[in-house]
C-alpha positions as CSV (number, residue, x, y, z in Angstrom):
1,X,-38.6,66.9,97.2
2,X,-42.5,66.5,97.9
3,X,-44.8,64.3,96.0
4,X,-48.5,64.2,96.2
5,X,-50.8,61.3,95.8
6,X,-54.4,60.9,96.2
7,X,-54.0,59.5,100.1
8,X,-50.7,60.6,100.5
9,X,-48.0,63.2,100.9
10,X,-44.4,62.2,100.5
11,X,-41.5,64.0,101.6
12,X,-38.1,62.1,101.1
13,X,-35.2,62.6,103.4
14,X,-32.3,64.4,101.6
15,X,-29.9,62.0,103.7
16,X,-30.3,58.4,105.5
17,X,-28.8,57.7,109.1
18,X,-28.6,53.8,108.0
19,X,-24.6,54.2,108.0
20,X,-24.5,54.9,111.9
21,X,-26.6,52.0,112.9
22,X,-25.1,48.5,113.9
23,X,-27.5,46.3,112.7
24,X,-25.4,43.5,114.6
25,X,-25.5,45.0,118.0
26,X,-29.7,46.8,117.9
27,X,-31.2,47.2,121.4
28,X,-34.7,47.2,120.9
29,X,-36.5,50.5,120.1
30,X,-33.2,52.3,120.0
31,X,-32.7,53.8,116.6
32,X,-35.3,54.8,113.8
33,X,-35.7,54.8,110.2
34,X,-35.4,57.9,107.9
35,X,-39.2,58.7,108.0
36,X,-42.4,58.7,109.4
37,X,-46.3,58.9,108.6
38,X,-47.8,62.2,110.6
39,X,-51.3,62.4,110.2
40,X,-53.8,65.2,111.6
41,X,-57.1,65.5,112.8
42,X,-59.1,68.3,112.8
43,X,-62.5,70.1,112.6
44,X,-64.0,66.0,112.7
45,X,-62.0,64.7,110.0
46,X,-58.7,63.5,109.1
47,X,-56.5,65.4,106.8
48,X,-54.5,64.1,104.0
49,X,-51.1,61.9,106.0
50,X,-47.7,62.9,105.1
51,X,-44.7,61.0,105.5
52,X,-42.0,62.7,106.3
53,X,-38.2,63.0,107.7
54,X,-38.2,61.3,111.3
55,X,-37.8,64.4,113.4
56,X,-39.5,65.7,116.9
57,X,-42.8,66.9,117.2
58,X,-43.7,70.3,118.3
59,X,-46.7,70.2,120.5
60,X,-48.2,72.8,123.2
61,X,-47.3,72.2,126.8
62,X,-51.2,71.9,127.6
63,X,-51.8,69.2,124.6
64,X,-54.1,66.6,126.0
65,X,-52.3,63.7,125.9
66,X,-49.7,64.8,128.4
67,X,-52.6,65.3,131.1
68,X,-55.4,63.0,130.5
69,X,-54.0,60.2,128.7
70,X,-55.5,59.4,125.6
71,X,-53.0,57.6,123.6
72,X,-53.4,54.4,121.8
73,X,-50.8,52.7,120.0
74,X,-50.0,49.3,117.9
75,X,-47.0,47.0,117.5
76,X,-46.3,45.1,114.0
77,X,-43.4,43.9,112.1
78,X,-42.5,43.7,109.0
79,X,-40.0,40.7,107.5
80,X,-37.9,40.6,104.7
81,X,-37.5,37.0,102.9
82,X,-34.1,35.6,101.0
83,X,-35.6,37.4,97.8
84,X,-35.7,40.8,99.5
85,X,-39.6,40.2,99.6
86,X,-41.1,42.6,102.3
87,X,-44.1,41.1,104.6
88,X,-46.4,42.1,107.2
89,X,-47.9,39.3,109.8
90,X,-52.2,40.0,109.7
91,X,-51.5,43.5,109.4
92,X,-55.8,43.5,109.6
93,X,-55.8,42.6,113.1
94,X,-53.4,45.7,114.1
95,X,-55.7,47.8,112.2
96,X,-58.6,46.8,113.8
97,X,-57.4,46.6,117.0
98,X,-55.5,50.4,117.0
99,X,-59.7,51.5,115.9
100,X,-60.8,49.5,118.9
101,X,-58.8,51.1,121.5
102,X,-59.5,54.2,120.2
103,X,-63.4,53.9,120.2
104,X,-62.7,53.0,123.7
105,X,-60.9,55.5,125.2
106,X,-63.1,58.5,122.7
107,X,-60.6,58.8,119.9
108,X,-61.7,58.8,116.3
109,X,-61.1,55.6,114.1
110,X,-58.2,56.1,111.5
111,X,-58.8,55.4,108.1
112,X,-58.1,52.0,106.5
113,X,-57.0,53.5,102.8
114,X,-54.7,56.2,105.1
115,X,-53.1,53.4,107.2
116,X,-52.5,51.1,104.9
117,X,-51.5,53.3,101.5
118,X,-49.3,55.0,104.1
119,X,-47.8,51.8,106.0
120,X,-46.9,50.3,102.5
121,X,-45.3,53.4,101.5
122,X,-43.8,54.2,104.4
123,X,-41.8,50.7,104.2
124,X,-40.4,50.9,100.5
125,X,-38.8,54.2,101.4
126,X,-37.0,52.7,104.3
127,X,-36.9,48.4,102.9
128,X,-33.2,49.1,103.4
129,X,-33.6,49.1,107.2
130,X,-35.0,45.9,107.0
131,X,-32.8,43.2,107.0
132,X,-32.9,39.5,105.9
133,X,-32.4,36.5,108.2
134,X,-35.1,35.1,111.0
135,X,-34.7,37.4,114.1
136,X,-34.6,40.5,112.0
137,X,-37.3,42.9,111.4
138,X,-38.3,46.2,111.3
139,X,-40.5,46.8,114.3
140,X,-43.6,49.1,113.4
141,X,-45.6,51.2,115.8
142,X,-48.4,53.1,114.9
143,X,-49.8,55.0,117.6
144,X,-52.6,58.4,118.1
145,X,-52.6,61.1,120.4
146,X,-54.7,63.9,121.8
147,X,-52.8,66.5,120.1
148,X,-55.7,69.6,121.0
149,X,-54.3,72.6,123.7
150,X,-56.3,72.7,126.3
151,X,-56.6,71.3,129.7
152,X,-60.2,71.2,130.6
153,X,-61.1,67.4,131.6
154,X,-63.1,65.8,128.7
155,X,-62.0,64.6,125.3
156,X,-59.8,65.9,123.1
157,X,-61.3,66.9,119.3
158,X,-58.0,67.3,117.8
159,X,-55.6,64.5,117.2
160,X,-52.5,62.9,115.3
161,X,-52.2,59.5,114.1
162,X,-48.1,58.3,113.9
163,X,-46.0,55.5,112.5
164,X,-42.7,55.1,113.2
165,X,-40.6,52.3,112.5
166,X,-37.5,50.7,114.3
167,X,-34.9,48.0,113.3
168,X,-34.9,44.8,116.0
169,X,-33.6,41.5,116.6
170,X,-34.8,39.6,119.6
171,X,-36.5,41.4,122.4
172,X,-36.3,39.0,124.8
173,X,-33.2,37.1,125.6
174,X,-31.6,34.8,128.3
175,X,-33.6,32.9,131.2
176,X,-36.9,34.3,132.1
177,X,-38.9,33.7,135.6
178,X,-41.7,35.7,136.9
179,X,-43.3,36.6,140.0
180,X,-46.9,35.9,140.0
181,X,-48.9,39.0,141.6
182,X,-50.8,38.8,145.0
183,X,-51.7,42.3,145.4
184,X,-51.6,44.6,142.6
185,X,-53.1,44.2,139.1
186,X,-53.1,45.4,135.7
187,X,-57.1,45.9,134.5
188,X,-60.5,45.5,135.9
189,X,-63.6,44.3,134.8
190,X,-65.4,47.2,132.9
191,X,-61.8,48.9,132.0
192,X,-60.1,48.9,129.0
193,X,-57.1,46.1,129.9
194,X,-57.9,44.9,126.6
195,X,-56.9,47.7,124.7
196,X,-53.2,48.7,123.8
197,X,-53.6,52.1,125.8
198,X,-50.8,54.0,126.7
199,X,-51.9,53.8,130.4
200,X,-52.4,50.0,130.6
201,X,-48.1,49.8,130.0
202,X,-47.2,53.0,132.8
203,X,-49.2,51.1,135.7
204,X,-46.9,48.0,135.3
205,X,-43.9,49.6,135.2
206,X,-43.6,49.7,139.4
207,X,-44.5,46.4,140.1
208,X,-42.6,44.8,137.7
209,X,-39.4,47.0,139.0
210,X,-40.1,45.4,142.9
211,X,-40.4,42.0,141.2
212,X,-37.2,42.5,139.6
213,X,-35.5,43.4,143.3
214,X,-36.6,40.1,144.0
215,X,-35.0,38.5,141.0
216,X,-37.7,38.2,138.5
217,X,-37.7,39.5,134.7
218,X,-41.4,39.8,134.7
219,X,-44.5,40.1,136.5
220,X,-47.7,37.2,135.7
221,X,-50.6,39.0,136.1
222,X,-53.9,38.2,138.1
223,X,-57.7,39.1,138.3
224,X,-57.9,42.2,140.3
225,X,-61.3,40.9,142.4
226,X,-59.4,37.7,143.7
227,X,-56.0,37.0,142.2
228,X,-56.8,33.8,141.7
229,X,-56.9,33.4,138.2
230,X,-53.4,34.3,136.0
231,X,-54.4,36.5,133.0
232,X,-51.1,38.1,131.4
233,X,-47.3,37.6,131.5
234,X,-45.4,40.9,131.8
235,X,-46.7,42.5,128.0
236,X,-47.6,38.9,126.6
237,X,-50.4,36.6,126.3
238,X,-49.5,33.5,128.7
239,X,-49.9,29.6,127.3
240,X,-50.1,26.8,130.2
241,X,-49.6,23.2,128.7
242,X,-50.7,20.3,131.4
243,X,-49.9,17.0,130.0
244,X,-50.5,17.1,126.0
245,X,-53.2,19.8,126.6
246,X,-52.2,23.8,125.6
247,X,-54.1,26.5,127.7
248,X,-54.9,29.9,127.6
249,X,-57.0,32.6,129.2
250,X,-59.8,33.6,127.5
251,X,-60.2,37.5,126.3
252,X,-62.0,39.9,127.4
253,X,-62.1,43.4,129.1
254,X,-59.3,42.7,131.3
255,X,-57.1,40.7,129.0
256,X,-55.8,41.8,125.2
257,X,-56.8,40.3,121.9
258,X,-53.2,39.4,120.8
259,X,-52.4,38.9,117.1
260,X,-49.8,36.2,118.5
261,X,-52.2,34.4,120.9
262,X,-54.7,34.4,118.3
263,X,-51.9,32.9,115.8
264,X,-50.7,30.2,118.0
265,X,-54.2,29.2,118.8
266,X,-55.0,28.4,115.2
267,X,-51.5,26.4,114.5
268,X,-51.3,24.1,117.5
269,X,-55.0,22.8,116.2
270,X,-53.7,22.7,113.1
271,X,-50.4,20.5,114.7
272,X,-53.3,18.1,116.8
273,X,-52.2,19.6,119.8
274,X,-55.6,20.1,122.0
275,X,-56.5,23.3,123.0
276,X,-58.4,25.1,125.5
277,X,-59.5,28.4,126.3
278,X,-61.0,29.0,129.9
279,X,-59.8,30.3,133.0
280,X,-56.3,29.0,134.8
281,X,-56.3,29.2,138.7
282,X,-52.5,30.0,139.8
283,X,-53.1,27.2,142.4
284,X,-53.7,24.5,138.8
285,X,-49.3,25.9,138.3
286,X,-48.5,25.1,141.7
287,X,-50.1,21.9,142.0
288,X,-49.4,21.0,138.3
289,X,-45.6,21.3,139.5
290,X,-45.9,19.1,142.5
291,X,-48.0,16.5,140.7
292,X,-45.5,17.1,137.1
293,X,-48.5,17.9,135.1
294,X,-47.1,21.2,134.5
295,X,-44.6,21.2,131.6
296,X,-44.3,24.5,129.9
297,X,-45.5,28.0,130.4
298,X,-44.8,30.5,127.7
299,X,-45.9,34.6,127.2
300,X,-46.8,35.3,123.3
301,X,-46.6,39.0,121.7
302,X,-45.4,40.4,118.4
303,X,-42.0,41.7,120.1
304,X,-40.9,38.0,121.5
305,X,-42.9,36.2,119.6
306,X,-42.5,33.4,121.6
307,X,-40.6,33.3,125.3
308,X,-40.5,30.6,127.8
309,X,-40.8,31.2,130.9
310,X,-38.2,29.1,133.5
311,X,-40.0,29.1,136.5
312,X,-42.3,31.6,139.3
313,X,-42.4,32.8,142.3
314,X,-45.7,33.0,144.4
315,X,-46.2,33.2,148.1
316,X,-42.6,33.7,149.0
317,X,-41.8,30.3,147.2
318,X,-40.2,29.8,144.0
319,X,-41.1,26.9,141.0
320,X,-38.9,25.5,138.4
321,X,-40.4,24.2,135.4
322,X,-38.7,20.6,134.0
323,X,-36.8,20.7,130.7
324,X,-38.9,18.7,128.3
325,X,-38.3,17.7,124.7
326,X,-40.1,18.3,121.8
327,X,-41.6,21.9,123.4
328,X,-44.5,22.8,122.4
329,X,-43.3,27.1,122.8
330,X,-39.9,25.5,120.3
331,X,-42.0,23.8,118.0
332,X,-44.9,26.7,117.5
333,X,-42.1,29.9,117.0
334,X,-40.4,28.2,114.6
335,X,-43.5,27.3,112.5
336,X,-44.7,30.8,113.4
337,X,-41.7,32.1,112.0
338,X,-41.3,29.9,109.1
339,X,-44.4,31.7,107.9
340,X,-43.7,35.4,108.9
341,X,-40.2,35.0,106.9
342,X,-42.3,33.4,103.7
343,X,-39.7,30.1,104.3
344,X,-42.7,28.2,104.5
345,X,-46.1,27.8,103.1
346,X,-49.1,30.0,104.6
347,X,-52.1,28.0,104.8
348,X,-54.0,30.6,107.2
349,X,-53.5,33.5,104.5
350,X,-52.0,36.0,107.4
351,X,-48.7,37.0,105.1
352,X,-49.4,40.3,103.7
353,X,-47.1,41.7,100.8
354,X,-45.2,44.5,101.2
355,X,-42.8,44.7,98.1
């Protein structure tokens, strides 16, 4: 049965696929909800979305994406309190930041009234899928494509704009240590490191498989002019803490404009803990172990959250971090998440109802 609104077109799935899923046992990004927003554009506007049964997409061969790369995408959750209350975490940010990368890579900007009519309707046909309890969430990625046939070389002028939604837990687990790189690099100055482009994720993929011969979960990434200067862990934001002080990089072309980073920034003031955004030399990590100055390092994103990171590797030798008390990464999550889950009060304003 379809039903038409004024920003929206709904068609309900006749049958759910909720009953096959183990919600006990969820690899991440495995298995999707009953439906999905599908939204075209065409002759320079968008049409009206349409959410729909999740289902494959017919596209031509020669569609643009598939050649030249113009893909953009976003990653979100949404949280459902001991009330059943559904949330979103800044879901702002994600808008603005999906509009963002597209500008930059010559895709038109999506429409806030589409996204977010179509997000919040989206999530009360499939709240089921969300479950209660902190670690569960439905994880939420909205992403646009060159959709147009055609191969010549230049931008695309036909699109679609996609949400789809998958039930997680965790995405991180056990111990993790990473291999700081010497030689290759994720973004350059002048690029477009800072957006979430399809192509930024594909170019890590190979040196984070050799750092994982070596025994390393992820790769910390360096400037590409002198890797010197750490600027990302694996998919994450990276936090240093020397002493009592917290540091991170600052943003810019190279380095994304996480909704995480940006979170854990404004808490940790809030805590008293002193913070500091400026450049980190990998040789500040090395020495800061020798001289035990160095007491936590920790990658921040919407999929972990939080993650702490064990120890590195760098120039053939390998650093372990000390076990401290009190953890700064500990501490922060759990605050974070206290507010994400509505368990505790949201001074910043970032909890954004659903239902």
């Amino acid at each position: 049965m379809e039903t038409t609104t004024k920003n929206l077109i709904v068609e309900k799935a006749q049958t759910s696929k909720i009953t096959k899923v183990d919600f006990n046992h969820l690899p991440f990004g495995a298995y999707f909800t009953d439906h999905m927003l599908v939204c075209n554009y065409k002759k320079g506007h968008w049409e009206t979305p349409r959410i729909i049964p999740y289902q494959p997409l017919s596209m031509e061969p020669s569609s643009r994406v598939f050649h030249y790369g113009q893909a953009v995408f976003e990653g979100m959750k949404a949280y459902k309190d001991d009330e059943g209350g559904v949330w979103l975490f800044r879901p702002d940010e994600n808008f603005k930041r999906i509009n963002k990368s597209s500008v930059r890579l010559a895709m038109p900007e999506f429409p806030e009234s589409y996204f977010f009519d179509g997000l919040k309707k989206l999530l009360e046909l499939d709240k089921a899928w969300i479950k209660p309890g902190l670690g569960n969430s439905l994880y939420i990625r909205p992403f646009s494509i060159a959709s147009e046939a055609g191969i010549v070389a230049s931008p695309a002028e036909e699109f679609t704009f996609i949400i789809i939604c998958s039930p997680a837990q965790s995405y991180y687990g056990g111990e993790v240590r990473v291999k700081i790189a010497e030689k290759y690099s994720r973004a350059a100055d002048g690029g477009f490191g800072f957006t979430k482009a399809a192509g930024n994720y594909a170019g890590q993929f190979y040196p984070t498989n050799l750092a994982k011969e070596e025994g390393f979960q992820q790769v910390v990434w360096t400037d590409a002019n002198t890797h010197e200067y750490i600027e990302e862990a694996g998919t994450m934001n990276i936090f240093v803490r020397l002493d009592d002080k917290l540091i991170t990089c600052p943003t810019g072309d190279r380095i994304l404009d996480g909704i995480t980073r940006k979170s854990i920034i404004e808490l940790a003031k809030k805590k008293g803990i002193e913070v500091e955004i400026r450049p980190i030399k990998v040789s500040e990590l090395v020495e800061g172990i020798k001289n035990g100055r160095l007491k936590e390092l920790f990658g921040s994103g919407t999929a972990a959250v939080i993650n702490p990171i064990l120890g590195f590797g760098y120039k053939g030798e390998r650093y372990e971090l000390p076990k401290v008390e009190n953890a700064y990464s500990a501490s922060l999550k759990q605050e974070l998440l206290d507010i994400q889950y509505n368990k505790a009060e949201d001074p910043f304003g970032w909890r954004y109802a659903v239902i």
